[in-house]
Legacy VTK file of the C-alpha trace (Angstrom):
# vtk DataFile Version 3.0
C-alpha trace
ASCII
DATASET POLYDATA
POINTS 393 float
133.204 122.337 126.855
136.275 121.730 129.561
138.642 119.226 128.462
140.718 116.970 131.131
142.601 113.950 131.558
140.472 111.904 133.079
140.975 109.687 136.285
138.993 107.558 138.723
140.281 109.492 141.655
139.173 113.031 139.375
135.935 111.945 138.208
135.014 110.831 141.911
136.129 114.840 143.149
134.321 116.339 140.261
131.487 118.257 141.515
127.775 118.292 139.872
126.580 122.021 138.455
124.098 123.734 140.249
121.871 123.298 137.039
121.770 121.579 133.789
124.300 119.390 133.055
128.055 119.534 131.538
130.896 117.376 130.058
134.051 116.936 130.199
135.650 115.677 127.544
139.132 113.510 127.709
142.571 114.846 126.555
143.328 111.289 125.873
140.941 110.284 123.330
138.462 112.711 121.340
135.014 112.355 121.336
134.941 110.428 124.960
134.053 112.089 127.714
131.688 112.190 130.927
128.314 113.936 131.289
127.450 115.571 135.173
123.897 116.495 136.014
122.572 118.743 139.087
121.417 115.215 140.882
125.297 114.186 140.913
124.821 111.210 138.303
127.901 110.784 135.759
127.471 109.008 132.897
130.210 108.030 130.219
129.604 109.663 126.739
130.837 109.025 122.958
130.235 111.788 120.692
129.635 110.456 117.147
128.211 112.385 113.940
126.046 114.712 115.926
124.579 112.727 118.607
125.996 111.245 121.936
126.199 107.932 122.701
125.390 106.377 126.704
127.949 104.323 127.397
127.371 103.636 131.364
127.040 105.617 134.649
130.367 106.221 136.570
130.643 104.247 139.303
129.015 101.291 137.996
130.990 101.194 134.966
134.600 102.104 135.623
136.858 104.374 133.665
138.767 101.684 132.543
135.696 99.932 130.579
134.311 102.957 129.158
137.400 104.263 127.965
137.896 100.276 126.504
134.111 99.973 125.172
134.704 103.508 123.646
137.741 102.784 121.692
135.851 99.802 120.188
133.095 101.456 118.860
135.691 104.237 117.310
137.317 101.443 115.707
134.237 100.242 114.193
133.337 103.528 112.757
136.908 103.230 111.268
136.271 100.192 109.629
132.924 101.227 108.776
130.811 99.487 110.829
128.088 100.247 113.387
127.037 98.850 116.046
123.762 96.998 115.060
121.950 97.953 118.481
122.638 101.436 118.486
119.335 102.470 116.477
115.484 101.777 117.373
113.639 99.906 114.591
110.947 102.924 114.770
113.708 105.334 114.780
115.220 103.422 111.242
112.151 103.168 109.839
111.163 106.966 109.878
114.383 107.626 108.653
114.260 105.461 105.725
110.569 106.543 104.816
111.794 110.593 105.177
114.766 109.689 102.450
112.398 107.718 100.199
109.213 110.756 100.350
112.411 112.932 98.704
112.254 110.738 95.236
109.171 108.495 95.533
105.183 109.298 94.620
103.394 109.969 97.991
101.301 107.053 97.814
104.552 104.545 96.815
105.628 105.971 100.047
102.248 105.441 101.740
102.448 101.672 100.798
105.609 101.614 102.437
104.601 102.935 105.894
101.836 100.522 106.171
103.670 97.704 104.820
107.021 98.140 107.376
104.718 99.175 110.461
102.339 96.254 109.868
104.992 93.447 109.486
108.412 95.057 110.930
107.486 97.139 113.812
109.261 95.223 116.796
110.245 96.296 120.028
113.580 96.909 120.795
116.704 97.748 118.506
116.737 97.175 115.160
120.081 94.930 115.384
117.967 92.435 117.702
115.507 91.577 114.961
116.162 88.093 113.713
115.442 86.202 110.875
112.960 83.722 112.921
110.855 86.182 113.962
110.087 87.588 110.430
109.713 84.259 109.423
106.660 83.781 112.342
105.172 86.688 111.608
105.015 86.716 108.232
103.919 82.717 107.669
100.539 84.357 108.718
99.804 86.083 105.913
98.398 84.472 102.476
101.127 84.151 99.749
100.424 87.732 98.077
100.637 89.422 101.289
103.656 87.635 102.054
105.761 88.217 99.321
104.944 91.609 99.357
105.667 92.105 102.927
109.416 90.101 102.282
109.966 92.618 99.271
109.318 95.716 101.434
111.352 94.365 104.380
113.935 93.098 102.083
114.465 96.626 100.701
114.657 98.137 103.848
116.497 96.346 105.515
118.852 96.533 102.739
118.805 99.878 103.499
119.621 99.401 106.994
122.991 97.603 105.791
123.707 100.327 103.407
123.989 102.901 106.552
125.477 100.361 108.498
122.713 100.231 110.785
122.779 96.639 110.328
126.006 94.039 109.363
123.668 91.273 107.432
119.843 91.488 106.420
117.463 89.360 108.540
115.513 88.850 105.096
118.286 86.918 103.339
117.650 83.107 102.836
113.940 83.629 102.984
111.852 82.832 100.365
109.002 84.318 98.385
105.995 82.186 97.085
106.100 80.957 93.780
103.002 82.844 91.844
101.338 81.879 88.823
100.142 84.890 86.447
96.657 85.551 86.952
94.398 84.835 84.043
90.927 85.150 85.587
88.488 87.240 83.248
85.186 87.625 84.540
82.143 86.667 82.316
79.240 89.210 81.199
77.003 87.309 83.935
79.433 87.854 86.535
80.194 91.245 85.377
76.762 92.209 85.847
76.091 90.648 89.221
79.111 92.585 90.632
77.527 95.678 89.033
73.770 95.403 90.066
75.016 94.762 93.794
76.697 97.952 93.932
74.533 99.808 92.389
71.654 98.697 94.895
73.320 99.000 97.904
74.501 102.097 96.249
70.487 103.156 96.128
69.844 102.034 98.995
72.514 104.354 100.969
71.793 107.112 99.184
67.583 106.471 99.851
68.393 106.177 103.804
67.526 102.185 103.479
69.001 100.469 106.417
67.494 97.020 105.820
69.879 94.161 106.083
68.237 91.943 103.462
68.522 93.430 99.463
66.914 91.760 96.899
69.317 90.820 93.567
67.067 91.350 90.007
67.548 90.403 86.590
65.148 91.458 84.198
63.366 93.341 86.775
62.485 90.404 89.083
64.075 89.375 92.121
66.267 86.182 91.886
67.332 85.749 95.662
67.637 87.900 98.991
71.300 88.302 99.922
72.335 89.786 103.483
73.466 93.317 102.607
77.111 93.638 105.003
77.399 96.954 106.762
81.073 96.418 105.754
80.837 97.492 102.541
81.449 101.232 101.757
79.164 103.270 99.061
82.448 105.027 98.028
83.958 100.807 97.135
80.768 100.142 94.976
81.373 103.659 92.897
85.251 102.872 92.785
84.110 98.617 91.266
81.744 100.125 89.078
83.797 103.380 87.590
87.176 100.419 87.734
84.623 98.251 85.450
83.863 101.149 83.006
87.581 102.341 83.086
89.788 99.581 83.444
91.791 101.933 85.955
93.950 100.783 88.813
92.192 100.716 91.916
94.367 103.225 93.278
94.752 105.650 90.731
90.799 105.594 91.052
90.597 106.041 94.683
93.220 109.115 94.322
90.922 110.514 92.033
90.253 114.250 92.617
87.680 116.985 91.585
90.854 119.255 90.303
91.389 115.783 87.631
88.372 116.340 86.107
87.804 118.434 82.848
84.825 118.430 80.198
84.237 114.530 80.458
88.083 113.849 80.712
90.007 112.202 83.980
93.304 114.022 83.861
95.896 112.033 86.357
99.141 113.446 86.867
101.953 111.790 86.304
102.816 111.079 90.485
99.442 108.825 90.324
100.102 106.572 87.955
102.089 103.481 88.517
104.781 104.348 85.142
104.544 107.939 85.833
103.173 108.934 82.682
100.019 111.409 82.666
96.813 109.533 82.289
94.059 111.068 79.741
90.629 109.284 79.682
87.436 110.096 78.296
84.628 109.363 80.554
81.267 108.031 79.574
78.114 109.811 80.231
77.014 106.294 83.131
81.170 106.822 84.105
80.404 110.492 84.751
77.035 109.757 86.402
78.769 107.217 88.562
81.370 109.769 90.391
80.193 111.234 93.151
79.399 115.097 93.812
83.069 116.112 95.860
83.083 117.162 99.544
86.499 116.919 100.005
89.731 117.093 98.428
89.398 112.995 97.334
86.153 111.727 95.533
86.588 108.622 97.224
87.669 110.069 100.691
89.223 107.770 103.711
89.335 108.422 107.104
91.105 111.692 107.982
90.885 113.117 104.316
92.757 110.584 102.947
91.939 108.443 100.112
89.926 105.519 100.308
91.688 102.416 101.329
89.293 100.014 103.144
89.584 97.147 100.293
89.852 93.847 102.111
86.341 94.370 104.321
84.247 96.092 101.659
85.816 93.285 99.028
84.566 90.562 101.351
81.259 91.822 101.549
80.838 92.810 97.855
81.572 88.922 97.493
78.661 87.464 99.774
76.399 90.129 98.468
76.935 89.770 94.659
77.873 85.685 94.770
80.940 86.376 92.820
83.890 84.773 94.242
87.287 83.824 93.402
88.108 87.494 92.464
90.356 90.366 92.574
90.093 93.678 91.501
92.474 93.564 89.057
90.974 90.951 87.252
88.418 93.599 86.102
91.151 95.369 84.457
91.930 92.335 82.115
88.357 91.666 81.629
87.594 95.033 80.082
91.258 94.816 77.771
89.929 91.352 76.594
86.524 92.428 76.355
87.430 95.312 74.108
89.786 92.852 72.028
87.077 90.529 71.932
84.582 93.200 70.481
87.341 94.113 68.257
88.703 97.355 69.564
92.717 98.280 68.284
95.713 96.992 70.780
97.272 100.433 70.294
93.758 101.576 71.494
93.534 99.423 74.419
96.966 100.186 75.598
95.993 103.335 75.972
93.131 103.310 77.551
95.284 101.211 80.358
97.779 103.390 79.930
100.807 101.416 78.842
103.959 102.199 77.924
104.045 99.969 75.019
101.965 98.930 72.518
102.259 98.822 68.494
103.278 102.251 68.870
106.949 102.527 70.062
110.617 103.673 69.772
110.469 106.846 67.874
107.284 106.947 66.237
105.948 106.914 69.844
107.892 110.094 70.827
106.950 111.931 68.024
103.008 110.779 67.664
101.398 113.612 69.801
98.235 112.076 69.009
96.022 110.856 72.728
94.008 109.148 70.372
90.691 110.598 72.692
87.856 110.158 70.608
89.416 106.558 69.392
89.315 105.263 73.236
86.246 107.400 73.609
84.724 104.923 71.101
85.897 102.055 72.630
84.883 102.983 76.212
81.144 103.651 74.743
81.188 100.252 73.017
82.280 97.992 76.288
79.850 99.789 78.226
76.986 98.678 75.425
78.360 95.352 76.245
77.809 95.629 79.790
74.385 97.467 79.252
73.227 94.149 77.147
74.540 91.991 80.465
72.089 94.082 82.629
69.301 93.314 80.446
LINES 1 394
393 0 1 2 3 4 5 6 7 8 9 10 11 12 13 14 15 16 17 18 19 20 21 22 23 24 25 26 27 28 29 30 31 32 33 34 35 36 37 38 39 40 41 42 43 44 45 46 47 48 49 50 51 52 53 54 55 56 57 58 59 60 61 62 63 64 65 66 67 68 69 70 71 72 73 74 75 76 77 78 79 80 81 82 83 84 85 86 87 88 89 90 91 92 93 94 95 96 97 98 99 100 101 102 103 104 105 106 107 108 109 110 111 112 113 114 115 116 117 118 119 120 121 122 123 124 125 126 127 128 129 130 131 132 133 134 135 136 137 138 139 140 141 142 143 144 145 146 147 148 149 150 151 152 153 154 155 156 157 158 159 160 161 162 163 164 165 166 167 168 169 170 171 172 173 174 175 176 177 178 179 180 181 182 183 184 185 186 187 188 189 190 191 192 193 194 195 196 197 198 199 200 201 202 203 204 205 206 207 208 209 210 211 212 213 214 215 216 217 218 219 220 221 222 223 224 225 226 227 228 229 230 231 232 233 234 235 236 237 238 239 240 241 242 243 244 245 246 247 248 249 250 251 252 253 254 255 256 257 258 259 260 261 262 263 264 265 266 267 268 269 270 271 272 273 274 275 276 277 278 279 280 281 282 283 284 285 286 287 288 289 290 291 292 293 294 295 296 297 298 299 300 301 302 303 304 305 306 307 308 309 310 311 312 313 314 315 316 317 318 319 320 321 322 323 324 325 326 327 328 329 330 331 332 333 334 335 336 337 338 339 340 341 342 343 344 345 346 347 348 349 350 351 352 353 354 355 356 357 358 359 360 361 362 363 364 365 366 367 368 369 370 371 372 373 374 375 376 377 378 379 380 381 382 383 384 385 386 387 388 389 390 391 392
């Protein structure tokens, strides 16, 4: 590229190419320079890290002030800051998800996408977002929501300063809600109402039933008739009942996979699993008979052959239709570790059948016991679902 010292009388004489465009960069300071296309427009330039910089089109902005504003941001560089409205928030935000897929599980990174382009995703540059308008956007959501929102902006943002894409976080001063730990266990009778609602609007998918009315029973007679929601998904009534004969995470089950499964064992892979350890669980014969036949690469697939992930609707319906409320899915988890202890099944047992990282076993007897202790959960798996077979009844 040509390299001249610049003037307003020169850049007014220089002539456009006949195609394309070129610069000319200034003798005077490095990096600056101005850009001529064939239509005859000449716009001011700083070259930084790769990429090129619009400063202004020449005559509107004279040499003078670009040569001024250019300087400036050079300085900044120097002292290690950038100019906070220099990137796009979409821009930033692909950026940071690309660095984080390098080290993080695909579905961590997943939950990231949909959390920043749900809550963060404004117009404009990512310097203009300000602290009030997280603040509106997010004082929508319940407190769960919110705080997790705040943590994922937080980070990012975070982020943002870190590559000084940003000179304070828009996050700071604001304030999660203050959660209690959850302690709701569900009851046998609530256990089995959840149950017997999937499983009949399970039947009545698979029969072709389209009626919106399905009857509840106990004991083989019906109690009530209960509007059936089209909202809730077949594949959501397999995940509740295989997550109530399990105790797995909701999204280690929906990420479940034909290639996991081996002789009556789920296999997940470490990547799945929220401490990264492998998973091995021995399925019961109803567990088995509960997963569906695979037609895809996910036994629980989502739109697009992705895993299943449409919890809120199918959670609300599940709800009206089995007259449990008050709920989450994660409560079943704690009901099936305190219906085990309950029914006097071993905490080293039950921690491993959730899959924790401790337990009674630790420190170095836990590195050197090899033992999966399979038939022991086995055991224990069989005897909760005899409990739940008894609530049925």
């Amino acid at each position: 590229m040509p390299k001249i010292s610049l003037s307003d009388v020169g850049l007014r004489s220089l002539a456009p190419p006949p195609t394309g465009q070129i610069v000319y960069w200034d003798a005077k300071l490095p990096t600056f320079g101005i850009r001529l296309s064939q239509g005859g427009a000449k716009t001011f330039i700083l070259k930084r890290d790769n990429r090129r910089i619009t400063l202004g089109q020449f005559p509107v902005i004279s040499l003078q002030d670009a040569r001024g504003e250019a300087k400036r941001l050079l300085a900044e560089f120097t002292l290690g800051r950038l100019h906070p409205q220099n990137i796009a928030v979409k821009t930033a935000i692909e950026e940071y998800l690309a660095e984080k897929a390098k080290r993080r599980r695909p579905r961590t990174v997943s939950d990231y996408r949909w959390l920043l382009y749900r809550h963060f995703m404004f117009a404009g540059r990512l310097g203009d977002i300000t602290p009030a308008q997280i603040t509106h956007r997010l004082s929508k959501l319940p407190p769960a929501q919110h705080n997790h929102a705040l943590t994922a902006g937080r980070i990012f943002f975070n982020w943002s300063r870190k590559r000084r894409y940003l000179t304070s976080n828009p996050c700071d001063g604001l304030s999660s809600y203050a959660r209690q730990p959850r302690t709701r266990v569900l009851s046998d009778d609530e256990l089995a109402s959840i149950w017997q609602a999937c499983e009949q609007h399970r039947t009545a998918r698979s029969n072709g039933e389209a009626s919106t009315e399905t009857p509840l029973t106990r004991n083989g007679e019906a109690t009530e008739t209960t509007p059936s929601p089209s909202a809730l998904s077949v594949h959501f009534a397999a995940i509740v009942q295989l997550l109530i004969l399990t105790a797995l995470r909701r999204g280690e089950c929906a990420h479940i996979q034909s290639d996991h499964l081996k002789d009556n064992l789920l296999i997940l892979p470490p990547n799945l699993t929220k401490n990264g350890r492998e998973h091995i669980l021995p399925l019961t014969d109803l567990a088995m008979r509960v997963l569906p036949k695979p037609s895809g690469s996910y036994l629980f697939p989502g739109r697009q052959n992705s895993a299943f992930n449409g919890w809120s609707k199918s959670k609300n319906a599940l709800d009206r239709l089995s007259g449990v409320t008050g709920w989450t899915l994660h409560d079943v988890r704690r009901t099936v570790a305190t219906g085990m202890a309950e029914m006097g099944v071993a905490p080293h047992v039950i921690e491993r059948v959730l899959n924790h990282a401790s337990g009674e076993i630790s420190g170095v007897a836990l590195v050197y016991n090899r033992a999966r202790y399979i038939e022991e959960m086995r055991a224990a798996l069989e005897l909760w679902e005899s409990r739940l077979a008894a609530a049925l009844k």
